[in-house]
C-alpha positions in Angstrom: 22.3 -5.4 20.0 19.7 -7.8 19.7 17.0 -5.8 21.2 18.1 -3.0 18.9 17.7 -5.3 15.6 14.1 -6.2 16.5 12.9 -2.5 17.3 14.7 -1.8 13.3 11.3 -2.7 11.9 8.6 -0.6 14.0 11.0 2.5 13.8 11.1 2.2 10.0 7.7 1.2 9.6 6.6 4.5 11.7 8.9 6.8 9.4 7.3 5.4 6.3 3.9 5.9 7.8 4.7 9.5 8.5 6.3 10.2 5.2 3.2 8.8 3.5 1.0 11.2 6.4 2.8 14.1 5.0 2.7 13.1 1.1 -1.0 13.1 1.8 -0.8 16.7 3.2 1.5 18.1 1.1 -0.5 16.4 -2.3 -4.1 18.4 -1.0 -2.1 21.9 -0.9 -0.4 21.5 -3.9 -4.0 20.6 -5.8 -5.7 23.5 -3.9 -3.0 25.8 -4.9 -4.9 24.9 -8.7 -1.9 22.3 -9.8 -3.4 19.8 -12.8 -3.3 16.3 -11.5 -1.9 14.4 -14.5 0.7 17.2 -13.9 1.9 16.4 -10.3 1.8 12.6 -11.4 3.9 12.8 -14.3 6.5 14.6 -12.8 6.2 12.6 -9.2 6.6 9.4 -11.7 9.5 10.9 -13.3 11.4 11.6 -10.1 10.8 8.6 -8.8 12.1 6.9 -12.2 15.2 9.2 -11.7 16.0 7.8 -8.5 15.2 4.3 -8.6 16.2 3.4 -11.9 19.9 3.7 -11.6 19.7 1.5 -7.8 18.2 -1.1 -10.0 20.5 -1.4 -13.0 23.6 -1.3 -10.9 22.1 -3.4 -7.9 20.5 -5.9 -10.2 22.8 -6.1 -13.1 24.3 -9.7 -12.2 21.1 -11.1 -11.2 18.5 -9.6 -13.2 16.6 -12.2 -16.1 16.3 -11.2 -19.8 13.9 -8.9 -20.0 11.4 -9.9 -22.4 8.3 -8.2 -24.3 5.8 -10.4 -22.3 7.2 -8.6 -19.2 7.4 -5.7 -20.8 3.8 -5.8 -21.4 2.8 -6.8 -17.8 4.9 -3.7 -16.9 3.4 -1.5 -18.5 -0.6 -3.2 -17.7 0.7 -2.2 -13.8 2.1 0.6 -14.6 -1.4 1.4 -15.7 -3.1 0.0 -12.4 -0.6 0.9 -9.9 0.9 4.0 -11.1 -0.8 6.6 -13.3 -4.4 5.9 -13.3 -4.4 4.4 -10.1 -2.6 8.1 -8.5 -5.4 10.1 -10.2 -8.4 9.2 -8.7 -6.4 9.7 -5.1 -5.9 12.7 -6.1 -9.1 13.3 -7.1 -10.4 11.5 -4.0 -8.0 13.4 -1.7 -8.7 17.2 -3.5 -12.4 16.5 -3.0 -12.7 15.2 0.2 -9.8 15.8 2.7 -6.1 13.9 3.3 -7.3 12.2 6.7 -10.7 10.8 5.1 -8.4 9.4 2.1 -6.1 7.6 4.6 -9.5 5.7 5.7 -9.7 4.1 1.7 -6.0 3.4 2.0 -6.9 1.2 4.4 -9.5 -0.9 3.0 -6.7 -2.2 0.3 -5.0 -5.2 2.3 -8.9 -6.3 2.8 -9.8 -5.6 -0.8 -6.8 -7.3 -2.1 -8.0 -10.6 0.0 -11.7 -10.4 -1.6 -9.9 -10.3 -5.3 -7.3 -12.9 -4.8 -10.2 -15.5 -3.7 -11.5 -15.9 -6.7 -7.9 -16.3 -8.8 -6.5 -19.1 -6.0 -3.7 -16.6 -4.3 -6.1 -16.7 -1.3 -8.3 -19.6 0.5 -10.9 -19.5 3.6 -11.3 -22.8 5.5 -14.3 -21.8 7.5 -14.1 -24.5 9.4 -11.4 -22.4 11.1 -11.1 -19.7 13.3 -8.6 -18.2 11.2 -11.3 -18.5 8.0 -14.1 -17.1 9.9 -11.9 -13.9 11.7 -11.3 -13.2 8.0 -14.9 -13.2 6.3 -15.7 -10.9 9.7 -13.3 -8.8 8.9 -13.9 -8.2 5.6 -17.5 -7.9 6.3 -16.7 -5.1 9.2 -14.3 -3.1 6.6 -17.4 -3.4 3.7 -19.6 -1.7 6.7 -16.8 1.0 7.1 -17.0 1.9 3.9 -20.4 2.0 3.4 -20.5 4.5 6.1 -18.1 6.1 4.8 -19.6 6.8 1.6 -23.4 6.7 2.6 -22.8 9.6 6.4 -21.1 12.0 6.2 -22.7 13.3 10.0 -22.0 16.3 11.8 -18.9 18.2 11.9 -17.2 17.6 15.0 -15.1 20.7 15.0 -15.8 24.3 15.4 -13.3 26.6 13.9 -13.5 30.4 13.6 -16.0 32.0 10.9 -13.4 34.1 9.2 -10.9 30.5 8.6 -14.2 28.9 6.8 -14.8 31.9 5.0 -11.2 31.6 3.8 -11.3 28.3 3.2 -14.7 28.2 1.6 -13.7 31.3 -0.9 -10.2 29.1 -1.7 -11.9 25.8 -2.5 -15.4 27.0 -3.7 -16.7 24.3 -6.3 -13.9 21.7 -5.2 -15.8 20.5 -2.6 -17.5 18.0 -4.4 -17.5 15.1 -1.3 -19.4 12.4 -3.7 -16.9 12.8 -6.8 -14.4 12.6 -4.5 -15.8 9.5 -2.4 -16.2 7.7 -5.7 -12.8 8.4 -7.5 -11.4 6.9 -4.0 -13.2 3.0 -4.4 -12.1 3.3 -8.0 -8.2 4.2 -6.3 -9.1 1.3 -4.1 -9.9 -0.9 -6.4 -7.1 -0.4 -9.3 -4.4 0.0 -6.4 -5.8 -3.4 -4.5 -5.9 -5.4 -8.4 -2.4 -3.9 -8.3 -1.4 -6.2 -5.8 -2.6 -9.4 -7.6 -1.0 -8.3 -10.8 2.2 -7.3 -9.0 2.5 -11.4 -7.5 2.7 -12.6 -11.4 5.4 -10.1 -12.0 7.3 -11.1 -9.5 7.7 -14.7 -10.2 8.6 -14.1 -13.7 11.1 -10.9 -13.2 11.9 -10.9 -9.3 13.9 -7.5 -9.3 12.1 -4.5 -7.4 14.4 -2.1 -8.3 14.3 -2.5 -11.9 10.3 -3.5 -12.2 9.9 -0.4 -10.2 12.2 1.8 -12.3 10.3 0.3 -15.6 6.7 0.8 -14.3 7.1 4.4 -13.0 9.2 5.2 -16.5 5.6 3.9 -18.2 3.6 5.7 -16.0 5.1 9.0 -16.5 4.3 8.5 -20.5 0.8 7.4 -20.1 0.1 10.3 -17.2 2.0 12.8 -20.1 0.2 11.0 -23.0 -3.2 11.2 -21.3 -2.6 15.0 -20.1 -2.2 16.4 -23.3 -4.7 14.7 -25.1 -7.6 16.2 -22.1 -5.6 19.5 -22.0 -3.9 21.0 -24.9 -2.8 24.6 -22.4 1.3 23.9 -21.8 1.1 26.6 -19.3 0.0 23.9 -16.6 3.2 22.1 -17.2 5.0 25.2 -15.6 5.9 24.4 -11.7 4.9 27.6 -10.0 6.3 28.5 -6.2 8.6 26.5 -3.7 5.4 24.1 -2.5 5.1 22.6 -5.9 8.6 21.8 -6.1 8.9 20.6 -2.8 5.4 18.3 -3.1 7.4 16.8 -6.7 10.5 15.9 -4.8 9.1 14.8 -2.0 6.7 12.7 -3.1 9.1 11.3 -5.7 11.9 10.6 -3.8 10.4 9.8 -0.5 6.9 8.6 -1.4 8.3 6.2 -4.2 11.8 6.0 -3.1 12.0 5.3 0.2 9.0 4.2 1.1 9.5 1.7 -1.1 12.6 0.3 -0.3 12.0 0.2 3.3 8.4 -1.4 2.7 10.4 -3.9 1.1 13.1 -4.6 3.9 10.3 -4.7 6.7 8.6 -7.3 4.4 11.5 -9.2 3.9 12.3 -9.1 7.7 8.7 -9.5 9.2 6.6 -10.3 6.4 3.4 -8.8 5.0 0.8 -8.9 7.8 2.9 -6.9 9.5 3.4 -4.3 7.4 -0.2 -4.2 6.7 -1.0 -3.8 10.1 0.9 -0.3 10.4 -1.6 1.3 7.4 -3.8 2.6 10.0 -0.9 5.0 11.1 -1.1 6.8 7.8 -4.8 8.0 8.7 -4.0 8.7 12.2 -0.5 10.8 11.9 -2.5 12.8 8.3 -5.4 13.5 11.2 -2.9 15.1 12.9 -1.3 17.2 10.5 -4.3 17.6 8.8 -7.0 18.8 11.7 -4.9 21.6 13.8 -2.3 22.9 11.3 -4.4 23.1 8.3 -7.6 23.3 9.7 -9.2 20.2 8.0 -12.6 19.6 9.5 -13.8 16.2 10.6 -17.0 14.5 10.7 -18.7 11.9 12.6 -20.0 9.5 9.3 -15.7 9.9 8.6 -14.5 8.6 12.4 -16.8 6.0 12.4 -16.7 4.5 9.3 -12.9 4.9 9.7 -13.0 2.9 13.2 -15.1 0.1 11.3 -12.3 -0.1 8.7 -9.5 0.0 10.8 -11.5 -2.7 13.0 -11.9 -5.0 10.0 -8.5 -4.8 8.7 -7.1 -5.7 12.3 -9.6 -9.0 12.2 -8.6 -9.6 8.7 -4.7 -9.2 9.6 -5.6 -11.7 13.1 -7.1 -14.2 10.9 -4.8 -14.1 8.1 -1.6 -14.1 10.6 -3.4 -17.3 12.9 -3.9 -19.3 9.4 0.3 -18.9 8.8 1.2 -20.3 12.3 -1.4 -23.3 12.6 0.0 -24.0 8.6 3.5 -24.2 10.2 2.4 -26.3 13.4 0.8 -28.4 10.6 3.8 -28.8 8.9 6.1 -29.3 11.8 3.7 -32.4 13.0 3.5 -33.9 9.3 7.2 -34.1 9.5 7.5 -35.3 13.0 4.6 -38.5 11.9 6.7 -39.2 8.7 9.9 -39.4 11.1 8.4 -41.5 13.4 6.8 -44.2 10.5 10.4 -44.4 8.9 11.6 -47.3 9.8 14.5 -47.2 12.2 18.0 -48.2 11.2 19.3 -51.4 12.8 22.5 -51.8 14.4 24.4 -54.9 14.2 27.2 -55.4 16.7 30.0 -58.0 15.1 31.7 -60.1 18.1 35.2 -60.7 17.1 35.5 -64.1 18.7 39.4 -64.6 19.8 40.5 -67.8 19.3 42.7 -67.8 22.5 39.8 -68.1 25.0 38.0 -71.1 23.6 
């Protein structure tokens, strides 16, 4: 039963990975298929709002802090980062470039979220330390990545039939803008990876997922609405058209915010950060394989090896970051064992009772 307990983690960790993998897939059909992204977030946010919202104010009720309109405010500031603005340029990114290339960006946000928490304190570097120097080589490597990434695109490394790139090449036509797409993806990066810092303040002052999440998707779905209809005044692009749209809202909202979510959580909870972080490169490696021989994707050599830099980097980072946590407990642990030993000990004074019938 024991055994079974510690493989809970990796099996849920590989079901979020996959459902994130086929969010990706789903998301680049749906936006091929002509859908407006602002669209597709607003009603992803509002599904997700639907679903989470009630968990949180029934789950939470007895334990949940006043809500005030300083939090309210920092709600609706990550709501802007994490949620709306944040989604559009992955979409963007993922529309103009391809669902496994994305998945290498995705990557690059546990190591871009390290380079912005230096400079607020959240994060330190001894480099002194193995652990310090594994981490400035890591992010170093991941920088190369994605350099690469942008700079080479290379050769494509699959041949598929003539009349399938005709097809695809008639379906996408001007889409296929790889440099928009390349830079709407570091500006993803970057707003999703600030994210993370903002989202540590948030929780110290209102520590209840459920209901932070249900509040910042509810924002998000306004501001995505709000900023729609002020860039597009047509309301024909609000109308869901076919059983893929449908099916990309739902799933995405319930499964990509929803469950993913929660279970991100729990595996946190249970085996902390770094190693949920380290499963990310799954995302780009089960979208390759959706992506590649059912849809036809094509791949090239500037995206695998910028993608094995980034994966390499993150996997440094992650070594480095996890080493610094267990030498800071062995520290501890031999702090506490020298202050034991320096207390002085407690003396023990025996009391002979002397009888007066043998003197």
């Amino acid at each position: 039963m024991k055994t079974c307990d510690e493989w809970k983690p990796f099996i849920a960790m590989i079901a979020i990975d996959f459902s994130f993998a086929a969010v990706n897939i789903l998301l680049k059909q749906v936006l091929e298929e002509g859908m407006n992204h602002l669209v597709f977030i607003t009603y992803r946010l509002s599904i997700a709002t639907i679903f989470v919202a009630p968990i949180g104010y029934f789950w939470e009720r007895n334990g949940r802090p006043r809500l005030t309109f300083r939090i309210l405010c920092y709600l609706f500031l990550s709501a802007i980062v994490g949620a709306s603005v944040t989604q559009y340029f992955f979409l963007l990114g993922i529309q103009y470039t391809s669902a496994t290339f994305a998945c290498a960006f995705i990557n690059m946000v546990p190591v871009v979220t390290f380079m912005i928490a230096l400079p607020f304190g959240l994060e330190s570097v001894n480099i002194k330390c193995n652990s310090g120097r594994a981490k400035i080589l890591g992010s170093l490597v991941c920088i190369g990545g994605a350099l690469l990434l942008t700079l080479y695109k290379g050769t494509p490394l699959f041949n598929f039939s003539q009349h399938e790139s005709a097809v695809k090449l008639a379906s996408t036509g001007t889409k296929e803008r790889w440099t928009t797409g390349v830079i709407a993806l570091v500006l993803g990066t970057l707003f999703w990876s600030s994210w993370f810092i903002l989202q540590s303040k948030i929780s110290k002052r209102y520590p209840c997922q459920y209901s932070s999440t249900g509040i910042m998707t509810f924002f998000g779905a306004i501001q995505s609405a709000v900023i729609c209809l002020f860039t597009n005044r047509n309301l024909s692009i609000w109308v869901i058209k076919g059983k893929l749209q449908i099916i990309a809202i739902l799933y995405a909202g319930i499964i990509g915010s929803g469950f993913c979510f929660v279970g991100m959580s729990w595996c946190v909870k249970k085996r902390g950060p770094v190693f949920t972080a380290a499963f990310s490169p799954l995302v780009q490696i089960m979208a390759a394989m959706i992506d590649i021989p059912v849809l036809h994707e094509q791949l090239h050599l500037g995206s695998v090896m910028g993608s094995i830099l980034v994966i390499m980097g993150l996997y440094i980072l992650l070594w480095g970051k996890s080493k610094e946590m267990h030498d800071s407990v062995i520290k501890l642990v031999q702090e506490a064992e020298e202050t034991k030993e320096q207390e002085p000990q407690p003396q023990i004074l025996l009391r002979v009772s002397c009888d007066s019938r043998f003197h």
